[in-house]
Structures are given as structure tokens and as C-alpha cells.
Biopython code that builds the backbone (N, CA, C, O; Angstrom):
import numpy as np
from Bio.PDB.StructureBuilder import StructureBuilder

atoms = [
    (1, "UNK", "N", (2.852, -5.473, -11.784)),
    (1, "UNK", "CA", (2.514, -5.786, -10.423)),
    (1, "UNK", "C", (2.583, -4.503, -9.609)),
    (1, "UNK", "O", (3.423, -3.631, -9.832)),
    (2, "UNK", "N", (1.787, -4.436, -8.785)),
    (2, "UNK", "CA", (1.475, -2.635, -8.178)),
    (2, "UNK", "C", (2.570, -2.594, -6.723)),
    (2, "UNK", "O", (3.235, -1.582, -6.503)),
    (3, "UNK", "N", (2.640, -3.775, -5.834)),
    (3, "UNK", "CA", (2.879, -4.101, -4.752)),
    (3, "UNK", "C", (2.318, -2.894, -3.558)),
    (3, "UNK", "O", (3.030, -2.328, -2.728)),
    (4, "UNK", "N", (1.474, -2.789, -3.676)),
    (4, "UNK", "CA", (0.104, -2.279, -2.872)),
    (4, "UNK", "C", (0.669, -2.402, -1.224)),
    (4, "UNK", "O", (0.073, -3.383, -0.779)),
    (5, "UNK", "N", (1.186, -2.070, -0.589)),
    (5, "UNK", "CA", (0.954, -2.236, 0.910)),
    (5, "UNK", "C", (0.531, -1.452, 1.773)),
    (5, "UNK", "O", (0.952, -0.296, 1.818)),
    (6, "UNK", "N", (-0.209, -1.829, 2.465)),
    (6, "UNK", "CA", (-1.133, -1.318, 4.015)),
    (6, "UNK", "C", (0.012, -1.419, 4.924)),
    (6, "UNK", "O", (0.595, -2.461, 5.223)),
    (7, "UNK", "N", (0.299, -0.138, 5.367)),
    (7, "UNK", "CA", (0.724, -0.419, 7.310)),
    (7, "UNK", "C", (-0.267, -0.007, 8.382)),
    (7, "UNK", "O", (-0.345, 1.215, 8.510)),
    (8, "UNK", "N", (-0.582, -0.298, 8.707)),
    (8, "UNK", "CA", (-1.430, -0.429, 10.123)),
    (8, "UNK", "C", (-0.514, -0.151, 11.724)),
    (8, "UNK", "O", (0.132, -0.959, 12.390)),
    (9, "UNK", "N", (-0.747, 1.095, 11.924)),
    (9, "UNK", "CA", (-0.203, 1.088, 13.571)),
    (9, "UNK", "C", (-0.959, 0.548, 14.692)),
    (9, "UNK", "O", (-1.667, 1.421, 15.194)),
    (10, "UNK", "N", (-1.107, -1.203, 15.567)),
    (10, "UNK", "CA", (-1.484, -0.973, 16.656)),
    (10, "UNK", "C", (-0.778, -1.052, 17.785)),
    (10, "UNK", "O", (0.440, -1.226, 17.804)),
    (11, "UNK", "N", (-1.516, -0.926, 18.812)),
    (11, "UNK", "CA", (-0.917, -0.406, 20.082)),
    (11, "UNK", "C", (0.543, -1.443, 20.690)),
    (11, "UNK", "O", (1.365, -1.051, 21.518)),
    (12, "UNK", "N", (0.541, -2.824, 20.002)),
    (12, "UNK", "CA", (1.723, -3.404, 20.190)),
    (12, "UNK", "C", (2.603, -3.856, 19.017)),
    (12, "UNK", "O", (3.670, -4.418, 19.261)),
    (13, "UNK", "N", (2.328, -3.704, 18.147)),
    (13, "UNK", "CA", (2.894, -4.305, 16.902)),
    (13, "UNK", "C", (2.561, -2.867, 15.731)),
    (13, "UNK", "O", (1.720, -1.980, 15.876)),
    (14, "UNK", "N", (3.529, -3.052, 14.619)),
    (14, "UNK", "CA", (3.081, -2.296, 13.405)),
    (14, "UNK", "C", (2.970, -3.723, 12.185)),
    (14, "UNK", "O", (3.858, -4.565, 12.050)),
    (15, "UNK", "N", (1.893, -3.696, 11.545)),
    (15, "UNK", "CA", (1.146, -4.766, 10.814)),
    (15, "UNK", "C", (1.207, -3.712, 9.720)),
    (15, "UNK", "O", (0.778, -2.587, 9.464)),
    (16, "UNK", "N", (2.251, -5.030, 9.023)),
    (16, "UNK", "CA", (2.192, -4.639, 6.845)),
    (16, "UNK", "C", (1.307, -5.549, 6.505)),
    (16, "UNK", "O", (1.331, -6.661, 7.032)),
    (17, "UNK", "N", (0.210, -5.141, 5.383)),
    (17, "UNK", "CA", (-0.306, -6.602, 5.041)),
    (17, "UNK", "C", (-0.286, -5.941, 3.051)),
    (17, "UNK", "O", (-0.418, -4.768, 2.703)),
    (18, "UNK", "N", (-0.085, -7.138, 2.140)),
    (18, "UNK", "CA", (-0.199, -6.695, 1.208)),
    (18, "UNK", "C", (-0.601, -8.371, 0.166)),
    (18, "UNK", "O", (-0.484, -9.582, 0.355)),
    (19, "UNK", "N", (-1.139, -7.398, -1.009)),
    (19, "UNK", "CA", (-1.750, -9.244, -1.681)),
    (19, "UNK", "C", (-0.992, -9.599, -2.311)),
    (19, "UNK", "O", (-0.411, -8.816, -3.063)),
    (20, "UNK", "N", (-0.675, -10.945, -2.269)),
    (20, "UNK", "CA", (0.427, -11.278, -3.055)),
    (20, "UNK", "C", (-0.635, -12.751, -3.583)),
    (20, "UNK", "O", (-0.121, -13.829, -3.883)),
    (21, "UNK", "N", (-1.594, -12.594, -3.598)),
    (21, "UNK", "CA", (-2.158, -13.598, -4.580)),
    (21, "UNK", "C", (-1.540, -14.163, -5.861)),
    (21, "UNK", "O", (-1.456, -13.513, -6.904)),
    (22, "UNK", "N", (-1.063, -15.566, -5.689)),
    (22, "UNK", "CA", (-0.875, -16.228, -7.643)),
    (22, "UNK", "C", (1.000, -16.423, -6.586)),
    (22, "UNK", "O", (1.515, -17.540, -6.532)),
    (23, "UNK", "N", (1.381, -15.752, -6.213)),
    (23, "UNK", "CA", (2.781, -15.823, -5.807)),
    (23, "UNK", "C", (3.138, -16.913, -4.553)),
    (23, "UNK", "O", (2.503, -16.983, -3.501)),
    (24, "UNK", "N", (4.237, -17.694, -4.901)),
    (24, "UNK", "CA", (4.228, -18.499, -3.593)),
    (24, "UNK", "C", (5.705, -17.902, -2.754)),
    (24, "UNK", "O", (6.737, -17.408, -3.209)),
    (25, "UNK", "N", (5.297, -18.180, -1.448)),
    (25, "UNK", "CA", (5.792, -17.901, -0.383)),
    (25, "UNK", "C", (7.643, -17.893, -0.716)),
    (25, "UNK", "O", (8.334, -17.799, 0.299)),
    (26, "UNK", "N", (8.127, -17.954, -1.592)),
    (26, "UNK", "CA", (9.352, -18.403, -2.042)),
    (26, "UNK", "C", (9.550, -17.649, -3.213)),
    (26, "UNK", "O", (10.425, -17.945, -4.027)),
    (27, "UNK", "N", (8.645, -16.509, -3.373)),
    (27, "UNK", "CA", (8.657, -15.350, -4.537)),
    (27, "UNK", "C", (8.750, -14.167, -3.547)),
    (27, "UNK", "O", (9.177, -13.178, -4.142)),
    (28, "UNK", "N", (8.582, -14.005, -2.676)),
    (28, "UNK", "CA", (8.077, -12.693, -1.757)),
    (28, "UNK", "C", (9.742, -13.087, -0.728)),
    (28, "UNK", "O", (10.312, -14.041, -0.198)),
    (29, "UNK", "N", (9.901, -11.691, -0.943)),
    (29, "UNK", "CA", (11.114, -11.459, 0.357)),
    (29, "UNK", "C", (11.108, -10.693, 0.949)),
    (29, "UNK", "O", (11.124, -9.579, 0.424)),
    (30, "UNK", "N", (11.075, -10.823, 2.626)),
    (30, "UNK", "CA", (10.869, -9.631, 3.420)),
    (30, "UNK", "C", (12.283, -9.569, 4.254)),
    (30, "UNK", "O", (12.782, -10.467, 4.933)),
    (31, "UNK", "N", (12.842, -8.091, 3.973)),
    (31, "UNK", "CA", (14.308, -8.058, 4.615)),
    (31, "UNK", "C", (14.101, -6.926, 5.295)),
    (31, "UNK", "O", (13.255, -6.069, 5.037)),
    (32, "UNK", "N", (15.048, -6.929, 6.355)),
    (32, "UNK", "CA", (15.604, -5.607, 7.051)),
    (32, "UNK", "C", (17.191, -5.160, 7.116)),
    (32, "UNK", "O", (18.262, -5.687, 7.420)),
    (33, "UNK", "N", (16.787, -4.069, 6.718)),
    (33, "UNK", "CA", (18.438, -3.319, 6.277)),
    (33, "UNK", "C", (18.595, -2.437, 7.221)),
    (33, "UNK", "O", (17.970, -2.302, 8.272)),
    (34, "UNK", "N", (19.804, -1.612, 6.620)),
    (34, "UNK", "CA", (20.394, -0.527, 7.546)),
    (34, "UNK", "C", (19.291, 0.503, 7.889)),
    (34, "UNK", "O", (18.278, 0.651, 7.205)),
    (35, "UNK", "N", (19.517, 1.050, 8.770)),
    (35, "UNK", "CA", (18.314, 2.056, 9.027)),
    (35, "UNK", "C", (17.371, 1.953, 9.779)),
    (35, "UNK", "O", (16.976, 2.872, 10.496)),
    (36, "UNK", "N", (16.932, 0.954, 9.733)),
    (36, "UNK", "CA", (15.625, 0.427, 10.408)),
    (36, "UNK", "C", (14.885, 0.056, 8.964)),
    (36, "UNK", "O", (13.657, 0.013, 8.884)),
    (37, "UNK", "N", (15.497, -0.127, 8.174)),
    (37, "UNK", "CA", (14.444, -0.313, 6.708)),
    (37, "UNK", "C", (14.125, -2.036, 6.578)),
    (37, "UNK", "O", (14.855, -3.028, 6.596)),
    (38, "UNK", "N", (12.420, -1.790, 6.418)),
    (38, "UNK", "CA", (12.051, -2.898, 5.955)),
    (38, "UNK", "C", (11.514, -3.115, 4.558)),
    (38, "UNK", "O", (10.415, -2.745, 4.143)),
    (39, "UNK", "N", (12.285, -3.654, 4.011)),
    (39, "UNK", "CA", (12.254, -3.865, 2.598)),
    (39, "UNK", "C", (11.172, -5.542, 1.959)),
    (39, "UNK", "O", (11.392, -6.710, 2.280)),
    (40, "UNK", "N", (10.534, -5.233, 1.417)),
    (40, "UNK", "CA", (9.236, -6.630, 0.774)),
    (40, "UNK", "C", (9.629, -6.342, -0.596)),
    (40, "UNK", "O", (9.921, -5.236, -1.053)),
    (41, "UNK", "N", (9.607, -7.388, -1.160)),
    (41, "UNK", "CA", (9.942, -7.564, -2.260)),
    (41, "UNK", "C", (9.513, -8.777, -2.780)),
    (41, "UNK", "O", (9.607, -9.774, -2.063)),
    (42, "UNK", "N", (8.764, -8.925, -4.626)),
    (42, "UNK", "CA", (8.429, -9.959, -4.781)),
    (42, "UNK", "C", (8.192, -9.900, -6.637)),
    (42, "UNK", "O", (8.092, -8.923, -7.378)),
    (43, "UNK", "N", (8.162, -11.293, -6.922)),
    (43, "UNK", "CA", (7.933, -11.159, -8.463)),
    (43, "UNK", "C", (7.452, -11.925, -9.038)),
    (43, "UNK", "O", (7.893, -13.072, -8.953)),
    (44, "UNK", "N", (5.913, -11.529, -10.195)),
    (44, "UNK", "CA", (5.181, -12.757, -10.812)),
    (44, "UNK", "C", (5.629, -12.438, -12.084)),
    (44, "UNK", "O", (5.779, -11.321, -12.578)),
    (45, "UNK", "N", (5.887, -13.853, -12.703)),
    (45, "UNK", "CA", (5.956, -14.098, -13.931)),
    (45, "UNK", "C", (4.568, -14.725, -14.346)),
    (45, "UNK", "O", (4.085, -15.484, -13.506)),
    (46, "UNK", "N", (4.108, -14.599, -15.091)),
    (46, "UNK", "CA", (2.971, -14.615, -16.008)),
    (46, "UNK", "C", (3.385, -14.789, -17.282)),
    (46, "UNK", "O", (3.433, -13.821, -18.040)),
    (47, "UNK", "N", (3.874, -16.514, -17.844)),
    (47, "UNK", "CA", (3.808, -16.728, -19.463)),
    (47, "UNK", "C", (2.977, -17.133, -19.926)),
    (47, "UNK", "O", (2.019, -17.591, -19.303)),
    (48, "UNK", "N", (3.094, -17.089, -21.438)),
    (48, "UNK", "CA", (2.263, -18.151, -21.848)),
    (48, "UNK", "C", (1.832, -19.797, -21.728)),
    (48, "UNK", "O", (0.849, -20.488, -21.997)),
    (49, "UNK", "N", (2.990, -19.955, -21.237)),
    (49, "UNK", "CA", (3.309, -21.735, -21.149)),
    (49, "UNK", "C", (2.281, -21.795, -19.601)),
    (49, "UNK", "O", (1.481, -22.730, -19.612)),
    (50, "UNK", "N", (2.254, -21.088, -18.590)),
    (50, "UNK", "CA", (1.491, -20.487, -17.793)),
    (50, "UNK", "C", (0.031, -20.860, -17.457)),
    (50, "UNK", "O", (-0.673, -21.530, -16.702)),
    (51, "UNK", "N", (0.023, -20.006, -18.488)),
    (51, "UNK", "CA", (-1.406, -19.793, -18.833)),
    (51, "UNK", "C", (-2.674, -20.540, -19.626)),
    (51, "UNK", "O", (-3.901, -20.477, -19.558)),
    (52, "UNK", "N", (-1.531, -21.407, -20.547)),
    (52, "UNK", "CA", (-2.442, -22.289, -21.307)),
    (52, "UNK", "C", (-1.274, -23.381, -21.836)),
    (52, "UNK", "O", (-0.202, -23.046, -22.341)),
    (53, "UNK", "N", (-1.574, -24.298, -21.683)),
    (53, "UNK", "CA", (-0.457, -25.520, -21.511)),
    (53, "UNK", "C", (-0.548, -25.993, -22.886)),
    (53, "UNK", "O", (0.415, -26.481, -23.477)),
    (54, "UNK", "N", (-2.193, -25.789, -23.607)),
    (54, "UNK", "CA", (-2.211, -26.512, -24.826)),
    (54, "UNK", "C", (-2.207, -25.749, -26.469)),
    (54, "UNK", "O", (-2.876, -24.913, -27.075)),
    (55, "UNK", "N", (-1.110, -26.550, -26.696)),
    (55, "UNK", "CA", (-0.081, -25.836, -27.971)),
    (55, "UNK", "C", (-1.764, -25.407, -28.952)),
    (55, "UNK", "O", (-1.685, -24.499, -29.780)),
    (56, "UNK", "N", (-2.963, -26.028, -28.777)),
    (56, "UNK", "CA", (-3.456, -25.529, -30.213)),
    (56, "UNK", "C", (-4.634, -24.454, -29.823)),
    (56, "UNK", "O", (-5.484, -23.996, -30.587)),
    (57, "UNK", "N", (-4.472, -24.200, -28.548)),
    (57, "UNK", "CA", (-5.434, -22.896, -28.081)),
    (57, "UNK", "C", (-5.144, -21.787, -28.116)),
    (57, "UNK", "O", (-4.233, -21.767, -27.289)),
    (58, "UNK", "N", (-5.247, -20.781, -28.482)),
    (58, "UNK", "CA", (-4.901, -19.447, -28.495)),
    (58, "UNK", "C", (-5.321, -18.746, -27.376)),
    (58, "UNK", "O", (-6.459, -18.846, -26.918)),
    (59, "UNK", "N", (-4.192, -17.832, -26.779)),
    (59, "UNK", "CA", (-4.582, -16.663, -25.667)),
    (59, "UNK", "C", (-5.461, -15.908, -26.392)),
    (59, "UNK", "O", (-5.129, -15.441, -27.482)),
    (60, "UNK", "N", (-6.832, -15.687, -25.788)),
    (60, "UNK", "CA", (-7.185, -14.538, -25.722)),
    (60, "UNK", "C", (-7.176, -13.207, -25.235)),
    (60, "UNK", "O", (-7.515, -12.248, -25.928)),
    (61, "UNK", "N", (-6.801, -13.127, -24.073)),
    (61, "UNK", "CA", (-6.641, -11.856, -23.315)),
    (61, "UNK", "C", (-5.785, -12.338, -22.095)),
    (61, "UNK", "O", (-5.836, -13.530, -21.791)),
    (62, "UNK", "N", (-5.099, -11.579, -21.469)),
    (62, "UNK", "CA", (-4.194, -11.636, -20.068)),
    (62, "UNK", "C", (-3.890, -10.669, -19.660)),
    (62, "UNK", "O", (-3.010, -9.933, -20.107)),
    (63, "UNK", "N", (-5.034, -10.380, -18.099)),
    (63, "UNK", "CA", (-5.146, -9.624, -17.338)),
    (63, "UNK", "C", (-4.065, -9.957, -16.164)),
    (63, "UNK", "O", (-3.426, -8.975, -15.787)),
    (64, "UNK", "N", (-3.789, -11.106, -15.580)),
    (64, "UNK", "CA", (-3.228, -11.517, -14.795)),
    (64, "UNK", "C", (-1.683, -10.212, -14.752)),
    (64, "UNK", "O", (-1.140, -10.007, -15.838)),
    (65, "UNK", "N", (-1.206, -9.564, -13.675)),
    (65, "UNK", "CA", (-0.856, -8.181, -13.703)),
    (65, "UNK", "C", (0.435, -9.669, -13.591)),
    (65, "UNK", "O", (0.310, -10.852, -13.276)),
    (66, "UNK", "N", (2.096, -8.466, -14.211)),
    (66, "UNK", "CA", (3.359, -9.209, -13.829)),
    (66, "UNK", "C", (4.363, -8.553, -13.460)),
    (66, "UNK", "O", (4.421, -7.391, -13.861)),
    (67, "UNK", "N", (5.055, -8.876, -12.914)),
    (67, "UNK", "CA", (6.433, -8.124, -13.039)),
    (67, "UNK", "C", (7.049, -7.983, -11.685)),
    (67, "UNK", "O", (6.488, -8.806, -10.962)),
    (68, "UNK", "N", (7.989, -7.285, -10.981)),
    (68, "UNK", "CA", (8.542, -6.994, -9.805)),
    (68, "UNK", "C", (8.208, -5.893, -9.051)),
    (68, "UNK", "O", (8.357, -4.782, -9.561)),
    (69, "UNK", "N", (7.768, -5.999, -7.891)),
    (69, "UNK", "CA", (7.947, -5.106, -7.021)),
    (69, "UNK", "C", (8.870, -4.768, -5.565)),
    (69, "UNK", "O", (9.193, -5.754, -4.902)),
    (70, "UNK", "N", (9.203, -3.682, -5.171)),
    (70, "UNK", "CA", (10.165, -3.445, -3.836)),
    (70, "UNK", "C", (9.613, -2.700, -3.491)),
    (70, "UNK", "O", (9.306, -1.802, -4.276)),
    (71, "UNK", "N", (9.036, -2.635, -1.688)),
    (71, "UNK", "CA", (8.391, -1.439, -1.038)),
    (71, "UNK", "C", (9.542, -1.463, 0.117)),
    (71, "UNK", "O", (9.747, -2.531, 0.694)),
    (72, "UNK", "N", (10.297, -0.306, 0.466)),
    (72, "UNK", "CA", (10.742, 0.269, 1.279)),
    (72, "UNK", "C", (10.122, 0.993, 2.393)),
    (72, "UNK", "O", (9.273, 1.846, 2.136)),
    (73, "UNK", "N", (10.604, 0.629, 4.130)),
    (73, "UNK", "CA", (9.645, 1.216, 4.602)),
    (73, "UNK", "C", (10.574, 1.499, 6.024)),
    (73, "UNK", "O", (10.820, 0.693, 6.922)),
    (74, "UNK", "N", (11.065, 3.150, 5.884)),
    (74, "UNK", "CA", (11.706, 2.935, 7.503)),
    (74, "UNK", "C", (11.099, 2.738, 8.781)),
    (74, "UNK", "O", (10.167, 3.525, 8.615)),
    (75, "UNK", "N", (10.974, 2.423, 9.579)),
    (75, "UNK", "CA", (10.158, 2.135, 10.907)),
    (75, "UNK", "C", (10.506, 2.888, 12.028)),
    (75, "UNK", "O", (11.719, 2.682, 12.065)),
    (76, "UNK", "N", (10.274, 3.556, 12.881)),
    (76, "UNK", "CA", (10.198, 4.278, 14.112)),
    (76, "UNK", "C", (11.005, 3.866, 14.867)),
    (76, "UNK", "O", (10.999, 2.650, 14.680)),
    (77, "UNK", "N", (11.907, 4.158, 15.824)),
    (77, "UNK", "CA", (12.494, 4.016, 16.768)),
    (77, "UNK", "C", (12.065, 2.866, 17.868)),
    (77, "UNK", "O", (12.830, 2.394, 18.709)),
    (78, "UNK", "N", (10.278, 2.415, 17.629)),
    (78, "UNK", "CA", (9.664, 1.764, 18.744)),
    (78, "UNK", "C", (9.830, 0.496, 18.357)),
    (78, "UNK", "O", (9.769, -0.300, 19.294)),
    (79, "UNK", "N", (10.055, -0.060, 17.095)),
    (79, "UNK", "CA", (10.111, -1.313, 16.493)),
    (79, "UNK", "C", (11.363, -2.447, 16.830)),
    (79, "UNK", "O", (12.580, -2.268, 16.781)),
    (80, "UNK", "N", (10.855, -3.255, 17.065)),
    (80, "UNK", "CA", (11.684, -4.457, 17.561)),
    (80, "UNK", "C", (11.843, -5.408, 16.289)),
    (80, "UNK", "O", (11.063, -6.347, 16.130)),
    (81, "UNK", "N", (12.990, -5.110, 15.287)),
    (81, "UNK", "CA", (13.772, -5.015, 14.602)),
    (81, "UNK", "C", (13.997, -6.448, 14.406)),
    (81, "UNK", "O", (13.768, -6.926, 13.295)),
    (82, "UNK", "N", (14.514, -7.354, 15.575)),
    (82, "UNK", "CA", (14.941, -8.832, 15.405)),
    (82, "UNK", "C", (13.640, -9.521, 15.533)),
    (82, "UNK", "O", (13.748, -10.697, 15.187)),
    (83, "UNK", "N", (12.640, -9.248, 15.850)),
    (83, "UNK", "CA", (11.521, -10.105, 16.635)),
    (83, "UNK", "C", (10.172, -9.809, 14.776)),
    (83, "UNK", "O", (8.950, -9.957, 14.753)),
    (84, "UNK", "N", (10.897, -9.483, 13.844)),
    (84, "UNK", "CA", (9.679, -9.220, 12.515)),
    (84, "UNK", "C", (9.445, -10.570, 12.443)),
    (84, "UNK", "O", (10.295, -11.438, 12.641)),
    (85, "UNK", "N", (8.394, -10.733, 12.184)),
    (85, "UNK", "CA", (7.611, -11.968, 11.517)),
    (85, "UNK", "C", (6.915, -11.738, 10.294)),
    (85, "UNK", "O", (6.449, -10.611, 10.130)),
    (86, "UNK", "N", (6.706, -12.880, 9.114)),
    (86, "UNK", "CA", (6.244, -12.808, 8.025)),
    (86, "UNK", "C", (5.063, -13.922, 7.681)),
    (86, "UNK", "O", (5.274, -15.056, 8.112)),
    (87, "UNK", "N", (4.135, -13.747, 7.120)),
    (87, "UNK", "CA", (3.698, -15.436, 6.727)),
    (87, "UNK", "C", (2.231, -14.745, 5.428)),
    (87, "UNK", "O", (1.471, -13.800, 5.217)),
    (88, "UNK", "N", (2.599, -15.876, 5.002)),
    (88, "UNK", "CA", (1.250, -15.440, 3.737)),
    (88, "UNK", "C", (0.155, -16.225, 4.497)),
    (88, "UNK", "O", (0.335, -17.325, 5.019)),
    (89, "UNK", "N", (-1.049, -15.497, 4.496)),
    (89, "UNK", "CA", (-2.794, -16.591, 4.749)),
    (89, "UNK", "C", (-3.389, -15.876, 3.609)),
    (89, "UNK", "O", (-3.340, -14.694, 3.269)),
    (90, "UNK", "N", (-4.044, -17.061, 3.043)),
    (90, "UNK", "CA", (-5.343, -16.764, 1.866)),
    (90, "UNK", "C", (-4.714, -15.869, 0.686)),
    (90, "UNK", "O", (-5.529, -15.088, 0.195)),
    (91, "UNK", "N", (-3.387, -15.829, 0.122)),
    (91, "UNK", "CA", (-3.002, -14.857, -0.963)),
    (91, "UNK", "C", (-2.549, -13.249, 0.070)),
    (91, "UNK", "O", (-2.700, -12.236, -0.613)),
    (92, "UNK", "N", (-2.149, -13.025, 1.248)),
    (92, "UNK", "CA", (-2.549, -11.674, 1.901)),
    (92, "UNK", "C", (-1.017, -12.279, 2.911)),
    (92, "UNK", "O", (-0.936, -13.135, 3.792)),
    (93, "UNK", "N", (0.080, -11.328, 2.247)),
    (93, "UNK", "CA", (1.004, -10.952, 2.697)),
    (93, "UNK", "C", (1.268, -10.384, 4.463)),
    (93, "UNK", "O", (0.886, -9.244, 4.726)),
    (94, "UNK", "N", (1.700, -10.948, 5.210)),
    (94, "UNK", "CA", (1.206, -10.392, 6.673)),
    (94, "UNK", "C", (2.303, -9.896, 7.529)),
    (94, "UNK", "O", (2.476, -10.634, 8.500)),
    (95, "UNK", "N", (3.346, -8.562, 7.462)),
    (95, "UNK", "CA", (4.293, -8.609, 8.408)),
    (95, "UNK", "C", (4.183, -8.105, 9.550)),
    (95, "UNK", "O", (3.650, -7.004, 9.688)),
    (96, "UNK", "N", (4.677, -8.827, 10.618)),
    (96, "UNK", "CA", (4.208, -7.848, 11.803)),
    (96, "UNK", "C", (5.429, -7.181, 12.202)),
    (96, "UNK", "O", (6.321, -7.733, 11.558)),
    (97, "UNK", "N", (5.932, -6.268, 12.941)),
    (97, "UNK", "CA", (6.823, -5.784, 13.965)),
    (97, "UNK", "C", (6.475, -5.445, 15.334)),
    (97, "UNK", "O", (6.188, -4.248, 15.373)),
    (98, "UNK", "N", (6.388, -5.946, 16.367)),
    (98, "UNK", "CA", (6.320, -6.046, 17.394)),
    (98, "UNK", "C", (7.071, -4.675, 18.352)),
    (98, "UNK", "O", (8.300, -4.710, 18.292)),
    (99, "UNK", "N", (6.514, -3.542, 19.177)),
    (99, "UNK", "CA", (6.850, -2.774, 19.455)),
    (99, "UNK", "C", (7.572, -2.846, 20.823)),
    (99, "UNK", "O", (7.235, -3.695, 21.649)),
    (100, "UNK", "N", (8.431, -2.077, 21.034)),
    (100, "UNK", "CA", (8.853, -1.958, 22.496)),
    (100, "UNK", "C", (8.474, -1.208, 23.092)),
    (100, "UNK", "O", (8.608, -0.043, 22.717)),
    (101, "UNK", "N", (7.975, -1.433, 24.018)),
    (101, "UNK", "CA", (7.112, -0.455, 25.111)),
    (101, "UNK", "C", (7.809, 0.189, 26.103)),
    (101, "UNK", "O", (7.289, 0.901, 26.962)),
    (102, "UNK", "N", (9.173, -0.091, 25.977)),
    (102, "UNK", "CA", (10.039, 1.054, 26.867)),
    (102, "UNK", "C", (10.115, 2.328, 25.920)),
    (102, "UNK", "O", (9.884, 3.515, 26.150)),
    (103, "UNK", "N", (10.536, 1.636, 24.737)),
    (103, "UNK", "CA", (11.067, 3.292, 24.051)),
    (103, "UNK", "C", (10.414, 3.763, 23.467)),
    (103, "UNK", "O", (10.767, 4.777, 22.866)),
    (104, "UNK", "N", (8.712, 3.096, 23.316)),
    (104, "UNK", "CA", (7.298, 4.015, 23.182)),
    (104, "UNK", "C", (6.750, 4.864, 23.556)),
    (104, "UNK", "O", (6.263, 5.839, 22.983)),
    (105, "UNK", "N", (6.803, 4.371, 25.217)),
    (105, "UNK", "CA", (7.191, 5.223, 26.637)),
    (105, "UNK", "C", (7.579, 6.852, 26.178)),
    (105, "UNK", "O", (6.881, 7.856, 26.039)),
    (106, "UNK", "N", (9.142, 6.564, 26.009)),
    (106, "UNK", "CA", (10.101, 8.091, 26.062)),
    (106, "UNK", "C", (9.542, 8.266, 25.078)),
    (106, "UNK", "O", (8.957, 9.316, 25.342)),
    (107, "UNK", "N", (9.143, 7.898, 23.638)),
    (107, "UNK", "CA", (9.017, 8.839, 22.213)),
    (107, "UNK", "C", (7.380, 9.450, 23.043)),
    (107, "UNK", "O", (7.332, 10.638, 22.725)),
    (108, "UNK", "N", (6.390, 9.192, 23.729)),
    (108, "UNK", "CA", (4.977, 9.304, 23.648)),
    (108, "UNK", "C", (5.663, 11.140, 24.898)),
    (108, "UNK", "O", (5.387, 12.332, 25.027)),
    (109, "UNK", "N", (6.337, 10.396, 25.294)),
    (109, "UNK", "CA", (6.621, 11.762, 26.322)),
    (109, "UNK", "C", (7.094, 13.232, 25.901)),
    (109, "UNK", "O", (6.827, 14.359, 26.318)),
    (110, "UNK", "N", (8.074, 12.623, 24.696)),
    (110, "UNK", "CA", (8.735, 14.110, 24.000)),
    (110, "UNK", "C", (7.831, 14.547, 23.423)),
    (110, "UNK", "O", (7.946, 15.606, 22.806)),
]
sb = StructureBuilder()
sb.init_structure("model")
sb.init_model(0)
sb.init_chain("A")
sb.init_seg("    ")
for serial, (resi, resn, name, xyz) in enumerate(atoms, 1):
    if name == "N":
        sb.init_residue(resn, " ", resi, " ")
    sb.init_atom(name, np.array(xyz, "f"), 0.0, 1.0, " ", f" {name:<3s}", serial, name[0])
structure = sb.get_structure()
């Protein structure tokens, strides 16, 4: 599993988006730690039992990617820390952080 993520800076929010297609919402964990670190984390298992339910078919091939991923990501001083939101649409991982516009302010000035 690659765990691929996009951050996107806009003018009020910083937007993670990443695919978490095949994974349900209860595989993917989005935390914030010390630092300002936002940590995503998630894991597909891909078996055989999976993949083909019936004992007399044989796998042919399995592309379906597996395994664990953790993306670490410290965030800027402007980020509003308690206010993160998460939600999966269509397989597409979506976090936002919502910025503060006071202390955007002072960082845009120095």
C-alpha cells in the first residue's frame, strides 16, 4: 500500500486528500500528536479467502496492493489543531484543517 497523500494549501483551511479505496472508514486513522503532527494511518489486508470465496477456483493473479501505511505531517503554526475534520467520499480520504486568521496575519507579516 503506497499511502499517497496530497496537501493542498487554501486560503482558509489546509486539505489532505488521499485514496483509500477497498478500505473502510474503520481501517484509516487520522490522529494529532505532539508537535502539531498529523498523523493518517491505515491498513488493507488482501487474502485469499478475500478474494475468491470458492474453495475449487484458483487465484490467478492479485494486483489488489496490501499492507500498512503512516504519513506524518507537521503543520504550520496557522492550523487550528482541535477544529481537524476527517471523512471518506467515493474511496478519497479528505482531511481538512481549518486555519486561523489571526496568526496567519503575524506569520504573512514576518
Amino acid at each position: 500500500m503506497n499511502g499517497q497523500i496530497d496537501w493542498n494549501e487554501m486560503p482558509e483551511a489546509h486539505v489532505f486528500k488521499s485514496d483509500v479505496t477497498g478500505l473502510r472508514k474503520e481501517e484509516v486513522k487520522v490522529e494529532i500528536g505532539d508537535g502539531r503532527v498529523l498523523q493518517i494511518s491505515g491498513e488493507r489486508n488482501v487474502g485469499r479467502e478475500e478474494i475468491n470465496n470458492d474453495e475449487a477456483a484458483a487465484v490467478q493473479r492479485v494486483e489488489c496492493s496490501s499492507g500498512k501505511f503512516t504519513r506524518s505531517f507537521t503543520l504550520p503554526m496557522n492550523a487550528k489543531m482541535d477544529q481537524v475534520r476527517a471523512a471518506v467520499e467515493n474511496g478519497v480520504l479528505i482531511v481538512t484543517v481549518p486555519k486561523d486568521e489571526a496568526k496567519q496575519a503575524v506569520e504573512s507579516s514576518n
